[in-house]
N, C-alpha and C positions, 0 to 999 in steps of 0.2 A: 637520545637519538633513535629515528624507525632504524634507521641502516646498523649494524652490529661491525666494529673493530675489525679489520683483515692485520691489523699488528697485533692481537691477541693471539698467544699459542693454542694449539690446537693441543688439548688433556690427552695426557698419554694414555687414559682406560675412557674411551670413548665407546656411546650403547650404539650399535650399529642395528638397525632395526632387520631382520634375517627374514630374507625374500625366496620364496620356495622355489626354486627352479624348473620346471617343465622337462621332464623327460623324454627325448621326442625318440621314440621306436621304430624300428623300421620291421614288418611284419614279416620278412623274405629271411630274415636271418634272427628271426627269433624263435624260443621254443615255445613262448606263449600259444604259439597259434597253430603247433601241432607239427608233423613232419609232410614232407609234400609228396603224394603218391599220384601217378599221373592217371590210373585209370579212377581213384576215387573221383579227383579231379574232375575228369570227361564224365562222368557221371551224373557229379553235380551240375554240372553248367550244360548238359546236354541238351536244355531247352536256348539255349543261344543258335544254335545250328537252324531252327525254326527260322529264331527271327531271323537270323543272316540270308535265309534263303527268303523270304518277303521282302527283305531291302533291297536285296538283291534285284526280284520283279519290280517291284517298284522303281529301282533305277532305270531297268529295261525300257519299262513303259513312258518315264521321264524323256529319257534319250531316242526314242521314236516321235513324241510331242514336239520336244526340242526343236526350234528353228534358230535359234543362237551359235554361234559358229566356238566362240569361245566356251560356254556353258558347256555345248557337247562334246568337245575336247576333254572338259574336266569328266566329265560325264563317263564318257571313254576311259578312260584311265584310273577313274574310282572302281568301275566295271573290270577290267582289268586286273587292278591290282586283287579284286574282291574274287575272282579266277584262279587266282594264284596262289591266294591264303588257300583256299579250299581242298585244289589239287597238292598242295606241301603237305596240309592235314590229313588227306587220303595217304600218301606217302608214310608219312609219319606212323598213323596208324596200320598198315602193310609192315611196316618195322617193327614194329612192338608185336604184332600177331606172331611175326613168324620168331623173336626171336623167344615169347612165351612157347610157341611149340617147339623149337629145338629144349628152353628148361624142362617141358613134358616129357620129352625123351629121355633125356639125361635123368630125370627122378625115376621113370621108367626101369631105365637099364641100371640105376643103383636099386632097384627094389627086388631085380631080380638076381641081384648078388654079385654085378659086372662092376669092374672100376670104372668113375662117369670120365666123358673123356671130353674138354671143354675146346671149343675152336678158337682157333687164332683170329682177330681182327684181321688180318691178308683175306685167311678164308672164308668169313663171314663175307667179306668183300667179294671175293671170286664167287660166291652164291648169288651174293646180286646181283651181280653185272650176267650171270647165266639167267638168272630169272627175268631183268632188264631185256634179253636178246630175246629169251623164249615169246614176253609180250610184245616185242618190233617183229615177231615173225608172225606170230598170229594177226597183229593187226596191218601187217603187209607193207610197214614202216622202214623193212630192218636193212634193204639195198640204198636206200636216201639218207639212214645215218651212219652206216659202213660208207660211205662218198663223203658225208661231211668230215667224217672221221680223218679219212685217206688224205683229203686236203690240209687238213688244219697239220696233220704229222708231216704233211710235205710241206708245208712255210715253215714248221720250223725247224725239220731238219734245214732249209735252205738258210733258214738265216743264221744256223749255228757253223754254214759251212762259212771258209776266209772269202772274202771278194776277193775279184780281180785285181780291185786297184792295188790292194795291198801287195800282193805277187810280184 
């Protein structure tokens, strides 16, 4: 017969023909691919900032052409989002500068024989938020977000007080 017995046993030392398995790696957690340093990083890819700022015109110029009501919505909003990367990156970068020069100091004052003296997270934080104030006051912001400010602690101090009805 073409068709082979299914009542015949299956031999206990069967050759199993042996199928290499694919390795799939993930490049973020492996050591193959080196350690990840952020300014080597911004170094290498610093020719992307280029492009982003041509796509950037380029959407500009789209979004002025635009007579689509829907198109320029999207339009808007890729613009937008594309605003936002940018200024988080500026941020980001103002981080790393300043916390590279606090390490300068600190190699600084152990080179000249001083114990180095490391800040707290709180105060790294109270640095900012004074640097934060210093730019609202130079760019003449800092009465409009002292107001929003004032508001938002008054809803919720209001909403943490008991209502009436419960009284």
């Amino acid at each position: 017969p073409v068709e082979m017995s299914a009542k015949k046993p299956v031999p206990f030392l069967r050759r199993v023909v042996p199928v290499a398995k694919k390795v799939q790696r993930d490049p973020r957690f492996d050591d193959l691919s080196g350690e990840y340093n952020p300014e080597i990083f911004l170094k290498t890819y610093s020719f992307l900032d280029s492009i982003k700022k041509r796509e950037k015109e380029m959407i500009q110029k789209q979004l002025k052409k635009c007579r689509n009501a829907e198109q320029k919505e999207k339009l808007q909003q890729l613009l937008r989002r594309m605003t936002q990367q940018e200024e988080e990156q500026k941020k980001k970068q103002k981080r790393r500068e300043r916390e590279l020069s606090l390490k300068r100091q600190q190699r600084e004052l152990a080179q000249q024989g001083k114990k180095p003296f490391y800040l707290k997270k709180s105060e790294k934080r109270k640095l900012e938020l004074a640097e934060k104030f210093a730019e609202l006051k130079r760019s003449g912001k800092l009465e409009s977000f002292l107001s929003k400010k004032r508001k938002r602690n008054a809803i919720k101090d209001k909403r943490r007080l008991p209502s009436q009805k419960t009284l």
